[in-house]
Every structure is written in C-alpha cells, then in structure tokens.
C-alpha positions as CSV (number, residue, x, y, z in Angstrom):
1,X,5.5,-6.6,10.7
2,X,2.5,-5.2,13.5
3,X,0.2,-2.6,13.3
4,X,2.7,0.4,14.2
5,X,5.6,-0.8,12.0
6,X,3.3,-0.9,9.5
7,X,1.9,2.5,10.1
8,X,5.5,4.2,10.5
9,X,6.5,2.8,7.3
10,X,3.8,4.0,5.6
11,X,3.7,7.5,7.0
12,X,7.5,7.7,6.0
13,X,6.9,8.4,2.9
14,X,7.1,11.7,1.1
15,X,3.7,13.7,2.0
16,X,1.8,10.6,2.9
17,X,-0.6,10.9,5.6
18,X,-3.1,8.8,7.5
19,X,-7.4,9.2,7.8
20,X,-10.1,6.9,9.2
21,X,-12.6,7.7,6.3
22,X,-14.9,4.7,6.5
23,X,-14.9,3.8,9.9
24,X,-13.1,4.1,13.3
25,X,-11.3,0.4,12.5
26,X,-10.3,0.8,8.6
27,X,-6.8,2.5,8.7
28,X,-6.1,4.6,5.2
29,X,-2.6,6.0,3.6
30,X,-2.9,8.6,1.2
31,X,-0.7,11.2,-1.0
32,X,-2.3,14.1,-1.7
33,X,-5.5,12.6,-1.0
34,X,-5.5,9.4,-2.9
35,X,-5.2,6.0,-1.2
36,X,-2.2,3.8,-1.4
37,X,-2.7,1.5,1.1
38,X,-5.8,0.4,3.5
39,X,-5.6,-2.0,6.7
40,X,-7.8,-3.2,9.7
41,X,-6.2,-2.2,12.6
42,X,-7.6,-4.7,14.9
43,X,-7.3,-8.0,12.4
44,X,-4.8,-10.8,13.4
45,X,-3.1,-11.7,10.8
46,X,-2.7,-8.2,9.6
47,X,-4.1,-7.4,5.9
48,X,-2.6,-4.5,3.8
49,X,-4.6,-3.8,0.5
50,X,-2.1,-2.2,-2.2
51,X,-2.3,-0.8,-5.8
52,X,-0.6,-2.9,-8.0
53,X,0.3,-2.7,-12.1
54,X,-2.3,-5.4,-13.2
55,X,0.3,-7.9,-14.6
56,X,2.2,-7.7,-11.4
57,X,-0.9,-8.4,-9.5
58,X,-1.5,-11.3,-11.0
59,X,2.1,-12.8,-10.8
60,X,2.2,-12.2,-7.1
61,X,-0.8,-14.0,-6.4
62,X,0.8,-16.9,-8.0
63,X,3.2,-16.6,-6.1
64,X,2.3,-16.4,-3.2
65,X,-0.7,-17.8,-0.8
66,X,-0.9,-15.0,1.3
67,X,-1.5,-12.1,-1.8
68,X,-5.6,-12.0,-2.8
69,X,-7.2,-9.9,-5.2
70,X,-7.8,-6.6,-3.2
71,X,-10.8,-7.4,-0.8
72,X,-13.6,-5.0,-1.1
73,X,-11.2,-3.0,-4.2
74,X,-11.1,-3.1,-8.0
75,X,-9.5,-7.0,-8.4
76,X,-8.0,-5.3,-11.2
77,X,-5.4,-2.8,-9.4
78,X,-5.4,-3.9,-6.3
79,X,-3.8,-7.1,-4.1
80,X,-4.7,-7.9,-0.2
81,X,-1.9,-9.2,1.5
82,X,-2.1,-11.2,4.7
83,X,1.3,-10.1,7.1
84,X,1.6,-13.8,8.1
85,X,5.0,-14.8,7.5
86,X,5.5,-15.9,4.2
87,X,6.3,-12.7,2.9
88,X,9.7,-11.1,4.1
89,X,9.0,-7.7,5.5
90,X,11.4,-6.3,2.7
91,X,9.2,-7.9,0.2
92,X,6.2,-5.9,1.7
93,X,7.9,-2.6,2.3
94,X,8.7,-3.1,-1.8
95,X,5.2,-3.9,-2.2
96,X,4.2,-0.6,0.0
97,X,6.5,1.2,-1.9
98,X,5.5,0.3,-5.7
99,X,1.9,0.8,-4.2
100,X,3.0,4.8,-3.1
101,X,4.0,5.0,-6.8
102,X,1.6,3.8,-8.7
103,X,-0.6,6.4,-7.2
104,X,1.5,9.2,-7.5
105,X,1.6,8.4,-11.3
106,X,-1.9,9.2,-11.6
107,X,-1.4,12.7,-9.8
108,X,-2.0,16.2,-11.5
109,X,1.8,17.1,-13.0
110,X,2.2,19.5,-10.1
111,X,1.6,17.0,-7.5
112,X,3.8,14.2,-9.1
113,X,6.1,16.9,-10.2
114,X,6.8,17.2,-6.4
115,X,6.6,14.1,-5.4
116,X,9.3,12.8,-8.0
117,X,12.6,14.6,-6.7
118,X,11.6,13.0,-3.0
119,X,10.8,9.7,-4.3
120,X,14.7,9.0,-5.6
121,X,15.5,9.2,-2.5
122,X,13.3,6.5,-1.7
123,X,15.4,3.6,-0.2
C-alpha cells in the first residue's frame, strides 16, 4: 500500500475528509472534524497512526513487529503501523476501518446518528 492508495482508502469513507493541520508533511483523516488516522507523506516505509480499543492495541503489537504504540499519540488509544509488508493490505484497510469507528463512537448523537446507516454499508 503507497501514499495514494492509502489516501483513496481513507477518503472513501462516509464524510471523511483530509487537512494538513500541523505541517505541510503530516497528512490527517478526519470525520466531522476528529482524527482517525495520521501519516507522513514523504516517509519510506509508510507509517499510519490509528485509534485503537486499548485491549486490541495491545494484542496487535504482539503480534506483530511492525504495530508500535502510536508515535507522538496517547500510547493508550493509538497504534503506529509501519506499511512494510508484514501486514496484508486487508489487515490494514480493517485496521483503517475499526480506527473510522472508534471515532465516530465518540461523536455528538447527531453526528454518529448519521454516520451509522452509512457505516453498514461499510465493506
């Protein structure tokens, strides 16, 4: 997975949008303003940073080399994962996925309201 099939993933999700709020490098997907996923757009291997249930954070660094606690994140909720192989890209898209969802579950009832009816019809 590069740069753009990252980004066209991302974006493909109900109401999720793209901003460069820290700097012109540090790529940022949000819905309805709150981040659900942050990369480096010029770092080989490609890092994603995703929100992650706690327990699940912790099993998938276990599992897997490539998954660190989220780099510059709460270490609590969120897991850095390096795109360098050893993950399938089904396995991140999930990832990307539970990510989009844990945030919408913190959204005002309106806004996840919303968001529900297009997320079942999430892959």
């Amino acid at each position: 997975m590069n740069i753009e099939q990252l980004r066209d993933y991302c974006l493909s999700l109900p109401e999720a949008t793209e901003d460069f709020p820290f700097d012109e490098m540090t790529l940022v997907f949000k819905v309805c303003g709150k981040m659900f996923a942050l990369t480096t757009i010029d770092e080989h291997p490609l890092n994603i940073n995703l929100k992650c249930e706690p327990e699940l954070a912790i099993e998938l660094r276990e599992k897997y080399e490539c998954v660190t606690a989220g780099y510059h994140m709460n270490k609590r909720l969120w897991n850095t994962i390096e795109i360098n192989g050893e993950m399938k890209e089904s396995e991140i898209k999930q990832w990307i996925d539970h990510s989009y969802r844990e945030v919408v579950k913190k959204l005002p009832k309106t806004d996840r309201e919303r968001l529900q009816s297009k997320i079942g019809r999430m892959n």
